[in-house]
N, C-alpha and C positions, 0 to 999 in steps of 0.2 A: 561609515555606516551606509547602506542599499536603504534607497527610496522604495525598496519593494516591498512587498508583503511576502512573507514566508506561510503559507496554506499547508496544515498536514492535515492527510487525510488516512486513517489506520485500518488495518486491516482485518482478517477475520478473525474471533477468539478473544480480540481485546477490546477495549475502546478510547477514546479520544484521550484518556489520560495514558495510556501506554505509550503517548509519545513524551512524558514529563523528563527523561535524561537530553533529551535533545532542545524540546520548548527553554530545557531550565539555563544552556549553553546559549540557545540563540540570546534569550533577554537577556543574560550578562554580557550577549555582544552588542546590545543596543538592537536589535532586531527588530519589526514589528510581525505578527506570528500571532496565527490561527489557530489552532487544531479543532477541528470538526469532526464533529459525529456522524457516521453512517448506520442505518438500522439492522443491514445484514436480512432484511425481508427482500427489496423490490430495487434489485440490479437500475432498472429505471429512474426509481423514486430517490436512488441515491446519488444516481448521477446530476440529476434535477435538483436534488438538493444545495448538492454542492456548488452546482452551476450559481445558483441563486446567492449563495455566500459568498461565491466570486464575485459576481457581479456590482454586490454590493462595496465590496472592498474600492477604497477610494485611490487609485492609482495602478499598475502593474503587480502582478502577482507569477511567484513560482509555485506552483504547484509540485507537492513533495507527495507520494504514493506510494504505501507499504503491501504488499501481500495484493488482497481482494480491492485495497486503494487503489494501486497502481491502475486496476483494473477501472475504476470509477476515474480517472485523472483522466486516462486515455480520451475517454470522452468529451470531460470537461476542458480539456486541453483546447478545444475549439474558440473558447468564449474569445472575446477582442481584446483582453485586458490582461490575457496569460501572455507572461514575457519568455514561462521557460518551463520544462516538466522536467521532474527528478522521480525515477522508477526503483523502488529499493527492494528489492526479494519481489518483484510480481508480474503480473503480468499488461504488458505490454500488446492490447490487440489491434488487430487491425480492423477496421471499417466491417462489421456485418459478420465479424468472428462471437466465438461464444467462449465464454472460463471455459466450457467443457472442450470444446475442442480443440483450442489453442493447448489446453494440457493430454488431452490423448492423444498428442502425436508424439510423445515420452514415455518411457516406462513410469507406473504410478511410484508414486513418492513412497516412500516409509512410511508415513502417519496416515496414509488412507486407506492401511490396514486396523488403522486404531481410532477412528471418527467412533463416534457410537451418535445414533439417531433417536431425535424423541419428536414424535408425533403430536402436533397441540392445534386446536382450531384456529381456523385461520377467519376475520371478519367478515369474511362472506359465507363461513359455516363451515365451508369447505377444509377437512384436514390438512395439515402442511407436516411437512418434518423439517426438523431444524438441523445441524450439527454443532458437535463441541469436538474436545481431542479428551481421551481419555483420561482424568485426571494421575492415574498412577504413571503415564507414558508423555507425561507434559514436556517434565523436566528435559527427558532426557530429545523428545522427539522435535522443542519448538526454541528451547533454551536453553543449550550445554552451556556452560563460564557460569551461567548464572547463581550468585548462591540460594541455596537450600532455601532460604525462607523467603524471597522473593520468586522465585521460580514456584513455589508450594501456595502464596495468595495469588497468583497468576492463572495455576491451575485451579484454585476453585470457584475464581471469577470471572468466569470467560462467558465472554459475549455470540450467542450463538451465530450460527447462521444458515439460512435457508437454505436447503439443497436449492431451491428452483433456480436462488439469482444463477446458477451456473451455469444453465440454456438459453439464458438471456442475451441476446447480441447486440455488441456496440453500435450503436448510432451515429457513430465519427471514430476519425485518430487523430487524436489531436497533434501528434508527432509529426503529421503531414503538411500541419502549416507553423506548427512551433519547434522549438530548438530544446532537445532534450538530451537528457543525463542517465548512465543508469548504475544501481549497484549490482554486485552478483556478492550471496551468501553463499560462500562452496561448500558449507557444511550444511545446507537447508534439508532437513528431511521431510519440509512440507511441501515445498516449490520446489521442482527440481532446479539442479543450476544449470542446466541445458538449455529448458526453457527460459529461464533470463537470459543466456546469453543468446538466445536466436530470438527472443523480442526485442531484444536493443538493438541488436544487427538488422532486424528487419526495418525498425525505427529510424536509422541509421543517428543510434544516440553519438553524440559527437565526443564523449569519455564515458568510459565506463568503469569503472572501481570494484576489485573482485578482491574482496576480504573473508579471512577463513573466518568465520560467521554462523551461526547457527539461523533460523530462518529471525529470531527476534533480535536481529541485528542492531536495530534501532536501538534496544538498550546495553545489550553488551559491548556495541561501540560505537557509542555515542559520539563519542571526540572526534572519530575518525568522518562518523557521517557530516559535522557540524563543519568541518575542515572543507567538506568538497561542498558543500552548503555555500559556504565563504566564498569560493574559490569559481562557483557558479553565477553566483548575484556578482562579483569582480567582472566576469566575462560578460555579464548583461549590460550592467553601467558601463565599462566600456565599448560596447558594441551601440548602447542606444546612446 
């Protein structure tokens, strides 16, 4: 068993419990494992968040980032105590990039035909809009394998997320002083998989694991993520 800490951090649409196929593999391997909430409001405030939950962790941490996670890891990838980052369907930016940009240099995805937007005050008064994925276009846009009635409470409990974090720019890459991993879902029609595979390449992640995948790969292969998990924390304990 890894002296590490296993850190998830989830992406947009879900939340911290959408990593339960994979949490529920790590604790039967003896694991010690996080999964942390993001608010999907303030690109910033989430990376700060998580920072602070690193931090707090008492020894070496991999940091594991799904979707709009990977996105927030990049970041927190910086801290002293990260021994390794793992990027699963997201994005991977570099130093002072933004979601938006780092994704408009691809044709848009399939599902960003199918966001629908709702408008709610934001604390300072000021309007915000948020995004979901359309609940009739879930299944098919975020979670093909998945059966019917999990993919159907998935779609009606999704955790939004602010258009703004996406003009938001990183403040570090943590891949620049840590040793990273990445996966590519080649069936994502949220993230393209082009974009994965030129954020790891840019990263210069040192394995990259490209599984036919819908973007919620986390649950549909679970075993397979939980594998290269394993096979990660092995390469650290050995290395440290």
């Amino acid at each position: 068993m890894s002296s590490s800490t296993v850190v998830l951090v989830h992406g947009a649409f879900l939340d911290a419990s959408g990593w339960w196929p994979v949490v529920l593999r790590l604790l039967d391997g003896g694991h010690r494992v996080l999964a942390s909430p993001v608010t999907g409001r303030s690109f910033r405030g989430d990376c700060d968040y998580i920072r602070t939950i690193v931090e707090h962790v008492d020894g070496e941490v991999l940091l594991v980032g799904h979707g709009y996670g990977a996105a927030v890891i990049t970041v927190v990838g910086e801290a002293a105590n990260v021994s390794g980052l793992l990027f699963i369907a997201g994005y991977a930016l570099e130093r002072g990039e933004s979601i938006a940009e780092m994704r408009d240099l691809f044709a848009p995805a399939e599902a960003s035909a199918h966001l629908v937007a709702t408008v709610f005050p934001g604390e300072d008064g000021a309007r915000r809009t948020e995004l979901t994925v359309a609940p009739d276009q879930f299944a098919r846009l975020l979670a093909q394998g998945l059966p019917a009635d999990e993919s159907g409470v998935l779609a009606v409990s999704q955790r939004p997320i602010s258009d703004s974090v996406f003009a938001e720019r990183a403040s570090g890459a943590g891949w620049s002083v840590t040793p990273s991993w990445g996966v590519v879902a080649t069936h994502d029609r949220l993230i393209s998989p082009h974009l994965q595979r030129f954020g790891y390449r840019r990263a210069g992640c040192r394995a990259v694991r490209e599984l036919d995948a819908p973007h919620l790969v986390t649950q549909t292969h679970a075993a397979e993520i939980v594998r290269f998990i394993d096979s990660i924390l092995d390469e650290i304990e050995t290395r440290g």
